[in-house]
N, C-alpha and C positions, 0 to 999 in steps of 0.2 A: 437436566441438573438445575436444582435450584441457585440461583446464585444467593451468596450470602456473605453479606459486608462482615468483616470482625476485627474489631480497632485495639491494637495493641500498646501495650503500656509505654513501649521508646517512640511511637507517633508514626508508624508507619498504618496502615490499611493490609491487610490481609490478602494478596491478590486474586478480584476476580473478573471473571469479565467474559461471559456467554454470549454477546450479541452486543449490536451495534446501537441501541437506541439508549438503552438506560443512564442514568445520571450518572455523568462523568465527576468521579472523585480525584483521578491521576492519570494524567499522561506525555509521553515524551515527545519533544519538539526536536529534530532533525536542524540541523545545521547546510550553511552552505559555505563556509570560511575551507579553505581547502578543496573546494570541487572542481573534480580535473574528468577531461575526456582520454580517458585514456589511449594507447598506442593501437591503430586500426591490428584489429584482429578478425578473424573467421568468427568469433562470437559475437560480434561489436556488431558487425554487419546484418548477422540474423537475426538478432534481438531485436537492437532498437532501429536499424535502419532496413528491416524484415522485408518491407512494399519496394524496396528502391532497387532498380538492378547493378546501377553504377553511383558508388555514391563518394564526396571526399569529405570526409569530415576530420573536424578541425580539430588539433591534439592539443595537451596542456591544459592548465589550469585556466578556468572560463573568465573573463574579463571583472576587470577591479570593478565597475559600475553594477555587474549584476551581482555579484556578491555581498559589496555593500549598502545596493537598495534592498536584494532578500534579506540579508542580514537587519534591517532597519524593518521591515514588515516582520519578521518574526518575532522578533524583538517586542512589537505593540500587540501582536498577536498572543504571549506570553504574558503582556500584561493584563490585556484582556480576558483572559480566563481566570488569573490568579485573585482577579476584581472579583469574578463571580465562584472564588474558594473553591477553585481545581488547583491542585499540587501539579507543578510543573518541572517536571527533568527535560534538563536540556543532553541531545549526545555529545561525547566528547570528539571533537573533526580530529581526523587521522592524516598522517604524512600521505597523500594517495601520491605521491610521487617516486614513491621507494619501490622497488622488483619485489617481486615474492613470485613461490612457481612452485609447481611439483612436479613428477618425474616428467609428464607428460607438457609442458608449456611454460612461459615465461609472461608474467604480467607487472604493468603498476595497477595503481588503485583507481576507484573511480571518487563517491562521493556519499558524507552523510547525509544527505540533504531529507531522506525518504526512510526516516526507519518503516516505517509503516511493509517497508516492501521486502527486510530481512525475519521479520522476528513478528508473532500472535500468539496473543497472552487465550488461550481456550478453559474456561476453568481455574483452575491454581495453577495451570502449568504454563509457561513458556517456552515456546517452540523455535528453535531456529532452524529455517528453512534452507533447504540445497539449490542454491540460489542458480539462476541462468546464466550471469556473466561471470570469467573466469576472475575480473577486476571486482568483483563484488564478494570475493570468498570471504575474507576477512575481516565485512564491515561492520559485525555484530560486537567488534574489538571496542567500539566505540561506547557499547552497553555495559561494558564487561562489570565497572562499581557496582551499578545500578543490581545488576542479576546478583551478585555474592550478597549484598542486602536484602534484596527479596527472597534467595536461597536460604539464609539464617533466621528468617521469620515466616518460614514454613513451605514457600513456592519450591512447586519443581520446576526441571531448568532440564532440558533437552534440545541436544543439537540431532537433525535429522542426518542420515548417512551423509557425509562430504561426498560429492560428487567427482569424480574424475576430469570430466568434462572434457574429454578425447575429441579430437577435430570429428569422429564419426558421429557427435553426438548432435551437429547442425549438420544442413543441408539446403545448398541453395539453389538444386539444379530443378525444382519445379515448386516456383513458386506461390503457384494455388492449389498449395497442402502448408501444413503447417515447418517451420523453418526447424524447431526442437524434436529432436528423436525422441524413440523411448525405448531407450538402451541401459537407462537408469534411474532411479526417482531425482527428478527434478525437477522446483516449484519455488516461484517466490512467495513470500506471503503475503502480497496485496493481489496474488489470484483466488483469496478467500474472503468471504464475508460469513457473519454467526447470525443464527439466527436459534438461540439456544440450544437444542439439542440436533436442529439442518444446519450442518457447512454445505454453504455453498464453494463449487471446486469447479474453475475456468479453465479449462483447458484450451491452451494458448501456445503461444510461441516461449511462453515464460511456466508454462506448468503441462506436464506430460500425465499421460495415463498412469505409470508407475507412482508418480509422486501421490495419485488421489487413492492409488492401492497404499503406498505406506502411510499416511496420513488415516483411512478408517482402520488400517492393524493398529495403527498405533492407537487411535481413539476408542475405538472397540464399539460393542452393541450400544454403549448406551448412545452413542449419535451417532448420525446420518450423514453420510458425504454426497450429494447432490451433484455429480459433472454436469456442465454446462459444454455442450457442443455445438460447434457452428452459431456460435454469437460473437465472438467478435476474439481475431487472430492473434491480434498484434503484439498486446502485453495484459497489462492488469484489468481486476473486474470495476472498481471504482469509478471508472471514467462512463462506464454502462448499468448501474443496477446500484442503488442504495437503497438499503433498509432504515425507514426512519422510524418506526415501531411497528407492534407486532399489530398485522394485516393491512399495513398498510408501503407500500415501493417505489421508489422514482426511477421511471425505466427512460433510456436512451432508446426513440423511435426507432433511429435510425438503423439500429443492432437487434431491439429488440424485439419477439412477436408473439403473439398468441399458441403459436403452432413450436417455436423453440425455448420458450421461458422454463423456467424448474417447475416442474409441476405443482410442488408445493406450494408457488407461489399466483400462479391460477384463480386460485379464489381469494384472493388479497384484495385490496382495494390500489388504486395504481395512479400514481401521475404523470403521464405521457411529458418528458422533458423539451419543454418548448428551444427551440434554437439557440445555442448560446450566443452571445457577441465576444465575440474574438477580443481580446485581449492584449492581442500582439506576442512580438519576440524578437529578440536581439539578434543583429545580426544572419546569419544564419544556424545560431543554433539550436531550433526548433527539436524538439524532443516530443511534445504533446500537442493533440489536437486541440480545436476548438471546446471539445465537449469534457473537458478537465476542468471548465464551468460546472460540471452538473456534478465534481468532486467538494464535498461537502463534508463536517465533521458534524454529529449530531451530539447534543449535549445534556440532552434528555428526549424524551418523547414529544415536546413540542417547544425544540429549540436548537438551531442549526447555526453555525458557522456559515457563511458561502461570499461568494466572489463580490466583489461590492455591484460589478459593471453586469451582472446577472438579474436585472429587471425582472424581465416577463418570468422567470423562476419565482423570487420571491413572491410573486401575482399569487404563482400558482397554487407554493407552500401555504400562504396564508390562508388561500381559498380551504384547506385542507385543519386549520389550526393551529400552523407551526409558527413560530416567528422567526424571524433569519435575523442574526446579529451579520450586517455586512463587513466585509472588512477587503484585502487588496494583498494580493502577492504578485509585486508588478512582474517576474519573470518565471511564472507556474508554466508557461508552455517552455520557455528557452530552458527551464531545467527538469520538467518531466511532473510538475507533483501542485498539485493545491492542496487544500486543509485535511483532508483527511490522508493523502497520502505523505508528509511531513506530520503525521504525528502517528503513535503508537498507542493505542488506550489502553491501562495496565488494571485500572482500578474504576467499574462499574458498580452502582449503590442499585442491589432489588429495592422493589416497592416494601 
């Protein structure tokens, strides 16, 4: 599908957005004011704490320091796009401390911090995905202005089936398989990247075989669903594969290989991601690896976002013709997400 900008008389943009390199017009920044870990559950465990066999993690709202230094980095990070005339929606933070439940479980909330990881704008449509943790049912609540505006100036707006999310839908009792059944479609949407008419589709601890079947019914012949198997378990595609324009990728060595990449990506041209330098994290609430460095927002075809502490990267982009605008989210590992996962691109400009 061609993408195709069309500017409308109240000053909105038209929603499109096929792939991840083109000229970013719009997109949403995630919050961290309200980010809670929710109450240990059977989901909590498989998801994010997937690799660990006994783990105690800490419940409640994350500490006043790291939310008000994220808060203060996205804050400048919002500025700095809006300099360079990107429209910037912020999501609205939700009570995560309230119960919600359905017949089968009882939860509170988790956190806005990462829309990037509920909801993908494919075309004119947005998609809200059946997300993996039972605390993240609802966090799309956070978009809801946002979608009835874009719904009234033309976008479709789909939620994928809700998921159940029955205690049979994890499994912890052999942990070198994957922790998420596929007992039902389930997938976040930062287990996708566009690459126009190829989605690529991670099958992960966070995205099942069923969700990559409703996902091409839903999209139909004219694109491509691409699984991705035995690359990497644990959660989202970000942290291992970005698309910075078309034939060209920046792959995580350490995940990625010749012999397991998407075929269509084979004959690209590729930048082997050199080591990140760690970052740090608060306390013990480590959420992300080291390689949440190589999590990048591109903002054309030859111009990235990325971690400021990410040297030998920027080396590598430049070598390549990208330039990197550095910047800093002092708590991207303590809360799971750097630049491209804290934001949601809604509005891509074709050439």
């Amino acid at each position: 599908m061609n993408t195709i900008l069309i500017y409308l008389n109240n000053g909105y943009f038209m929603i499109r957005s096929n792939n991840e390199w083109e000229r970013l017009r719009e997109v949403i920044v995630g919050t961290a004011e309200n980010a809670n870990n929710p109450r240990l559950e059977k989901d909590l465990h498989c998801i994010n704490y997937a690799n660990i066999d006994d783990v105690k993690i800490k419940r409640g709202y994350y500490p006043k320091v790291v939310v008000e230094e994220t808060q203060e980095d996205l804050y400048i990070f919002q500025e700095t796009l809006e300099d360079l005339d990107i429209k910037v929606k912020r999501v609205i933070p939700q009570n995560n401390k309230k119960n919600y439940s359905n017949p089968f479980w009882e939860t509170d909330g988790y956190y806005n911090y990462c829309p990037r990881d509920s909801v993908i704008v494919i075309g004119d449509t947005i998609i809200e995905s059946p997300m993996t943790l039972r605390a993240r049912q609802h966090e799309t609540y956070g978009f809801r202005e946002m979608f009835i505006e874009e719904m009234k100036n033309g976008a479709r707006w789909v939620s994928a089936p809700k998921p159940m999310l029955k205690d049979e839908s994890y499994q912890r009792d052999d942990l070198s398989k994957l922790t998420l059944n596929n007992l039902e479609p389930i997938f976040d949407a930062a287990n996708i990247l566009r690459a126009n008419n190829d989605i690529l589709y991670l099958l992960s601890n966070t995205g099942n075989e069923l969700g990559a079947i409703w996902l091409q019914n839903f999209l139909g012949s004219e694109y491509k669903v691409h699984v991705i198997r035995d690359v990497y378990s644990y959660i989202h595609i970000d942290s291992t594969i970005a698309l910075l324009r078309e034939g060209l990728c920046l792959l995580n060595p350490e995940r990625v290989n010749e012999d397991n990449m998407p075929e269509f990506l084979k004959s690209w041209d590729k930048i082997w991601c050199p080591p990140c330098k760690d970052i740090g994290y608060y306390g013990d609430y480590n959420h992300a690896s080291t390689w949440v460095g190589l999590n990048l927002l591109s903002l054309d075809e030859r111009t990235v976002v990325v971690d400021r502490k990410q040297e030998k990267l920027v080396e590598q982009l430049s070598k390549h013709g990208i330039m990197s605008i550095p910047m800093r989210l002092r708590h991207a590992r303590t809360l799971g997400g750097s630049f491209h996962c804290v934001t949601t691109d809604i509005h891509r400009e074709s050439k």
